[in-house]
PDB file of N, CA, C and O in Angstrom:
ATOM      1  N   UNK A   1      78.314  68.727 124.597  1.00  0.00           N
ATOM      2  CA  UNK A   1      78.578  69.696 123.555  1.00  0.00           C
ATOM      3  C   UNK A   1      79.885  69.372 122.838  1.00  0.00           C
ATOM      4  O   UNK A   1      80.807  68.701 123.300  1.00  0.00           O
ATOM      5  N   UNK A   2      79.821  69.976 121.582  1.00  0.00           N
ATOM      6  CA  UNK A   2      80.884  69.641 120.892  1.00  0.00           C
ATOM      7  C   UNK A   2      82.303  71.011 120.946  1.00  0.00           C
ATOM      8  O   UNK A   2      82.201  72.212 120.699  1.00  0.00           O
ATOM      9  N   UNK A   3      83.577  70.174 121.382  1.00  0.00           N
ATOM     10  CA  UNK A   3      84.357  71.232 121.756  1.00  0.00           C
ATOM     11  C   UNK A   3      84.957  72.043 120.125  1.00  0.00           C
ATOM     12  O   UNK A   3      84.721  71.646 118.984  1.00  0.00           O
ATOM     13  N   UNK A   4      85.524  72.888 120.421  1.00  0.00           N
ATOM     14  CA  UNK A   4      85.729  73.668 119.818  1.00  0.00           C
ATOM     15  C   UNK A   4      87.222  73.832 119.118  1.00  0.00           C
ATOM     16  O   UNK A   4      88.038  74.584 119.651  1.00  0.00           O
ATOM     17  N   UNK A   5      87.588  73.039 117.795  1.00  0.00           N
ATOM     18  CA  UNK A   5      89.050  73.140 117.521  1.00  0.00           C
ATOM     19  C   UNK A   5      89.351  74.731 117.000  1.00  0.00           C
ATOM     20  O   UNK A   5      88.634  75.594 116.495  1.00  0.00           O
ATOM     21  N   UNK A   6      90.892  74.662 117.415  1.00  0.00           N
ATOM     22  CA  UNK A   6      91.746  75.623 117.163  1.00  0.00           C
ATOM     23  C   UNK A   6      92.100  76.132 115.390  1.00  0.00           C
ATOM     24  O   UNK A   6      92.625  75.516 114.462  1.00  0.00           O
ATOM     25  N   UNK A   7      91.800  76.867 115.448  1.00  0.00           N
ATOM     26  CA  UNK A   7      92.341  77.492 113.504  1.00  0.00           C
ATOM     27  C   UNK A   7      93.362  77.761 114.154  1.00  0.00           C
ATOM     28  O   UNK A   7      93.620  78.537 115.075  1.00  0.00           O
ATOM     29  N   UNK A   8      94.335  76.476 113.126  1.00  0.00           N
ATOM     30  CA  UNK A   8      95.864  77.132 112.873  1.00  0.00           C
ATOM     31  C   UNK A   8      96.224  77.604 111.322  1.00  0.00           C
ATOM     32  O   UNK A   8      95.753  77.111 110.297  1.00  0.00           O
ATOM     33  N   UNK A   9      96.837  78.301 111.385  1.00  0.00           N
ATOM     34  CA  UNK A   9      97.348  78.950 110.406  1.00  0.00           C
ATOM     35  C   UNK A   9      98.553  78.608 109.149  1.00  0.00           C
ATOM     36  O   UNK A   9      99.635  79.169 109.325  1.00  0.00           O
ATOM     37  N   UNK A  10      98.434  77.814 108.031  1.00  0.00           N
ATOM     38  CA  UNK A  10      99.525  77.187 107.850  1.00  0.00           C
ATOM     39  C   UNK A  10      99.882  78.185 106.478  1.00  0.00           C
ATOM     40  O   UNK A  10      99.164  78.617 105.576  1.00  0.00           O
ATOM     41  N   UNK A  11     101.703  78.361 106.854  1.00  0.00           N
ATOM     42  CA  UNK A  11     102.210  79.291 105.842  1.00  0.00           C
ATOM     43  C   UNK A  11     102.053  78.810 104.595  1.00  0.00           C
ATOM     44  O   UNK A  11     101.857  79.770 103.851  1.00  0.00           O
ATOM     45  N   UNK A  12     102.043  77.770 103.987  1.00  0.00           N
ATOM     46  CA  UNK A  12     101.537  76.593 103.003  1.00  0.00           C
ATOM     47  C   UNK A  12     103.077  76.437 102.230  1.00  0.00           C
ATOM     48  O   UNK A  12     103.271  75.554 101.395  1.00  0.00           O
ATOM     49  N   UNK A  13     104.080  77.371 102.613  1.00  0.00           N
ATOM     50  CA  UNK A  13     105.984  77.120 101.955  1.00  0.00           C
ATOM     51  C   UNK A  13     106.860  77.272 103.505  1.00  0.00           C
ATOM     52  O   UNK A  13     106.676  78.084 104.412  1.00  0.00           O
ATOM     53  N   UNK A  14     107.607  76.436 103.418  1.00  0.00           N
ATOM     54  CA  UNK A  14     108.607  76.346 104.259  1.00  0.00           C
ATOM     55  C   UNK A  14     110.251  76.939 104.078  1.00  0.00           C
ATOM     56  O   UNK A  14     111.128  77.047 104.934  1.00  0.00           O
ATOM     57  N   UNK A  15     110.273  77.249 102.690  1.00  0.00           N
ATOM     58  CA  UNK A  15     111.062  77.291 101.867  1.00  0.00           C
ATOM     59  C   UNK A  15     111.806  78.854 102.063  1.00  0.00           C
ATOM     60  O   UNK A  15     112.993  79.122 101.880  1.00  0.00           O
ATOM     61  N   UNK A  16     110.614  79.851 102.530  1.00  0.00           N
ATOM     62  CA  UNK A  16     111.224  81.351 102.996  1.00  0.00           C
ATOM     63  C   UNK A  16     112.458  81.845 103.382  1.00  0.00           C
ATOM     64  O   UNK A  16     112.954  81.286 104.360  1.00  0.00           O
ATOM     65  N   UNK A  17     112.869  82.435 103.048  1.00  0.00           N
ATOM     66  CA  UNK A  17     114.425  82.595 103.891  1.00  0.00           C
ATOM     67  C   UNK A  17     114.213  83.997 104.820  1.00  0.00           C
ATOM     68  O   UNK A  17     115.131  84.396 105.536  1.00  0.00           O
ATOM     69  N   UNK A  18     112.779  84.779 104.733  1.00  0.00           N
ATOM     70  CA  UNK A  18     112.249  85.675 105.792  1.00  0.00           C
ATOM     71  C   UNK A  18     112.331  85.066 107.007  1.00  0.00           C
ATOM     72  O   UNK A  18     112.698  83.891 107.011  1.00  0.00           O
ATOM     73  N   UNK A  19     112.018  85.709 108.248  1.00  0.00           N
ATOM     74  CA  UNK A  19     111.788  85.231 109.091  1.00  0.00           C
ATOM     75  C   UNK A  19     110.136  85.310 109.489  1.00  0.00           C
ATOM     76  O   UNK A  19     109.352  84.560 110.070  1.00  0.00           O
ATOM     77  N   UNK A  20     110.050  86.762 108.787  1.00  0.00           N
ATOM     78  CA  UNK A  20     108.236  87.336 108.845  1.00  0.00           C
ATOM     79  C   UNK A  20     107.638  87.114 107.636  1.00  0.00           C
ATOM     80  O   UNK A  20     108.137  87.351 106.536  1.00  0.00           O
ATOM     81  N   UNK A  21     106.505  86.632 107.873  1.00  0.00           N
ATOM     82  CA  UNK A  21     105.573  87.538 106.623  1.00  0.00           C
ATOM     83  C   UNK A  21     105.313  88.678 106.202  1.00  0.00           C
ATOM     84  O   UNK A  21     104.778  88.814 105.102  1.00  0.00           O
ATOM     85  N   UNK A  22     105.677  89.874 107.082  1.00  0.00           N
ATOM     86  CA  UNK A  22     105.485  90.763 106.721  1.00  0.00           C
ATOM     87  C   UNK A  22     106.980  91.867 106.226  1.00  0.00           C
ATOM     88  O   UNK A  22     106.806  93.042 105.905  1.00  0.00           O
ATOM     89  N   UNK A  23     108.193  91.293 106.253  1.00  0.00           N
ATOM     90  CA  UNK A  23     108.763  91.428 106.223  1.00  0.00           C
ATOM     91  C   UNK A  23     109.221  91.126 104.584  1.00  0.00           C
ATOM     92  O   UNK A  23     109.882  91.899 103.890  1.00  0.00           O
ATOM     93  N   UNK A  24     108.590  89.558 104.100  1.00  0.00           N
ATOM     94  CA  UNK A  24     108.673  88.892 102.758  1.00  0.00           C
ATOM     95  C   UNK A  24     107.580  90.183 101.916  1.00  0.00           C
ATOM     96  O   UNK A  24     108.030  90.803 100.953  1.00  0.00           O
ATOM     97  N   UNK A  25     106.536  90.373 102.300  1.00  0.00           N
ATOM     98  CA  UNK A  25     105.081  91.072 101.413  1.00  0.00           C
ATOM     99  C   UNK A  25     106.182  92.734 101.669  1.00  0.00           C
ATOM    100  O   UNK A  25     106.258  93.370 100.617  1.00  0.00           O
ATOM    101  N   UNK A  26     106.606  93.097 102.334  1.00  0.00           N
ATOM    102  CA  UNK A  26     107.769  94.106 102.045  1.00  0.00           C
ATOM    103  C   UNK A  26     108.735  94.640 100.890  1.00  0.00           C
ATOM    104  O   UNK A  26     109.019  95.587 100.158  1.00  0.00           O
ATOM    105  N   UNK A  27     109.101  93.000 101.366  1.00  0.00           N
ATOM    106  CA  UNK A  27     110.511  92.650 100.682  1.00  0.00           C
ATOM    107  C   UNK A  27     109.993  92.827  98.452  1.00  0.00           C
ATOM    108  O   UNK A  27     110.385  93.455  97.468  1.00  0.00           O
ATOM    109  N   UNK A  28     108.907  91.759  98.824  1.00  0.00           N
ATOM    110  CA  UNK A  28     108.142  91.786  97.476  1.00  0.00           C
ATOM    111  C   UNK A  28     107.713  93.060  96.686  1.00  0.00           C
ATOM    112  O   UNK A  28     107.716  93.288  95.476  1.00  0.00           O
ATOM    113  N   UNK A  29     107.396  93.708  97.599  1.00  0.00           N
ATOM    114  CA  UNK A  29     106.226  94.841  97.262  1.00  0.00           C
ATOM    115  C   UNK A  29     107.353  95.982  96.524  1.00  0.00           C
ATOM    116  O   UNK A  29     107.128  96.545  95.452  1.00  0.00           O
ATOM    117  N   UNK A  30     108.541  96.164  97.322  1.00  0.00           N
ATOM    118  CA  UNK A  30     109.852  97.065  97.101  1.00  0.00           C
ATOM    119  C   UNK A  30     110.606  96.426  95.356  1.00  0.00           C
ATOM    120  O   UNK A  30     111.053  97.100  94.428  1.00  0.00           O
ATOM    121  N   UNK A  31     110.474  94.889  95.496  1.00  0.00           N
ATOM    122  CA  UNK A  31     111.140  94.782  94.264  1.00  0.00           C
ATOM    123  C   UNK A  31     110.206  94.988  92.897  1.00  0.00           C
ATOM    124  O   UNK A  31     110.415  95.591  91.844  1.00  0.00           O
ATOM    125  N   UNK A  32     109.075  94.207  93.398  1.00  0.00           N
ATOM    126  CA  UNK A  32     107.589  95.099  92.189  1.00  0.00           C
ATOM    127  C   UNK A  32     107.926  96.527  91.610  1.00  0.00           C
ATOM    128  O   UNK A  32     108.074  96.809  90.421  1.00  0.00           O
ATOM    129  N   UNK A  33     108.016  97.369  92.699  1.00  0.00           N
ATOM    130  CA  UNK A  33     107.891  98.798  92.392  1.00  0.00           C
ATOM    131  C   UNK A  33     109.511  98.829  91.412  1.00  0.00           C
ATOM    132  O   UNK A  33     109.589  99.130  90.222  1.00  0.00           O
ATOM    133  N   UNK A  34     110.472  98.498  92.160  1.00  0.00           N
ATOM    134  CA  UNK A  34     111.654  98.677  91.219  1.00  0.00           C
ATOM    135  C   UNK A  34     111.501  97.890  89.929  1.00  0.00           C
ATOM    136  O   UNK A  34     111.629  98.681  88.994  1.00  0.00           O
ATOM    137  N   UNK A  35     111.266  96.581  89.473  1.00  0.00           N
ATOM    138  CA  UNK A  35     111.500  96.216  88.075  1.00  0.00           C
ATOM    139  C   UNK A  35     110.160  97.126  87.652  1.00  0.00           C
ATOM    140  O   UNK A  35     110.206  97.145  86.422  1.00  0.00           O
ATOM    141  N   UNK A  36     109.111  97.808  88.037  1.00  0.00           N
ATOM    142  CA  UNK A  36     107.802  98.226  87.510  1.00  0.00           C
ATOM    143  C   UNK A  36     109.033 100.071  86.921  1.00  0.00           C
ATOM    144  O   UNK A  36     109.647 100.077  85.854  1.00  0.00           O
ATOM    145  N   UNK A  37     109.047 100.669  87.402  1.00  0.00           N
ATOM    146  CA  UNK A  37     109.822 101.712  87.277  1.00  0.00           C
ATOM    147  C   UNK A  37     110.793 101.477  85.810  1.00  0.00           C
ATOM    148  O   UNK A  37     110.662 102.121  84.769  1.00  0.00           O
ATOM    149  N   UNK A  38     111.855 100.289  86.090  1.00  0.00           N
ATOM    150  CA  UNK A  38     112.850  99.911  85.201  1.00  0.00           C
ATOM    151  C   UNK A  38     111.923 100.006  83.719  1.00  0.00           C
ATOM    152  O   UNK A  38     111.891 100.868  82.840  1.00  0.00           O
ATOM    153  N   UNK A  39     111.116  98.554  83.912  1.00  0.00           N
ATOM    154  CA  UNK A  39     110.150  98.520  82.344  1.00  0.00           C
ATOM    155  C   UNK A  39     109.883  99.959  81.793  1.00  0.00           C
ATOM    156  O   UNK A  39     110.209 100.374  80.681  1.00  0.00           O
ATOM    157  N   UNK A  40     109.080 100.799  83.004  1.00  0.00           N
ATOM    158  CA  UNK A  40     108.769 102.235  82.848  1.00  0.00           C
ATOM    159  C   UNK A  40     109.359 102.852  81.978  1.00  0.00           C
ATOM    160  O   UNK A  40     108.922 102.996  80.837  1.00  0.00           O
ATOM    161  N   UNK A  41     110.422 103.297  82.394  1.00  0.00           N
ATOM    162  CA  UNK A  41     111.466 104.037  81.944  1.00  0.00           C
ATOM    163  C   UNK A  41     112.461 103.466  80.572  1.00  0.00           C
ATOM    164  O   UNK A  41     112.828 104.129  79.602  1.00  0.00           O
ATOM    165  N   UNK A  42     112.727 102.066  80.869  1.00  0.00           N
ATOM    166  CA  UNK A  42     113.421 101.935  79.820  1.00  0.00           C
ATOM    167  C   UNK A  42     112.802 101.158  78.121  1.00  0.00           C
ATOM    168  O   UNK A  42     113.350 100.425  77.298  1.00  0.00           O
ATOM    169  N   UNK A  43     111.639 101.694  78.196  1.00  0.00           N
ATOM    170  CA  UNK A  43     110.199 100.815  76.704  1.00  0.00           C
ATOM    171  C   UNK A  43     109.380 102.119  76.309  1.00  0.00           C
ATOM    172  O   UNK A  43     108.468 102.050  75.486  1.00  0.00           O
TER     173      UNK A  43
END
């Protein structure tokens, strides 16, 4: 039988200065909402 390889997971950037992913999709999500607000308010 044919064995069975492992799915690894590759972040596809090395470049992060997060330590998490979920911490970066956070980080992102918080500054979205603030420049989204700014445009908002100030157009």
């Amino acid at each position: 039988m044919e064995k069975l390889k492992t799915q690894s997971f590759d972040r596809g950037s090395a470049l992060s200065i997060f330590g998490s992913d979920r911490k970066e999709d956070l980080i992102a999500l918080i500054l979205a909402l603030i420049l989204s607000f700014f445009i908002y308010f100030t157009y």
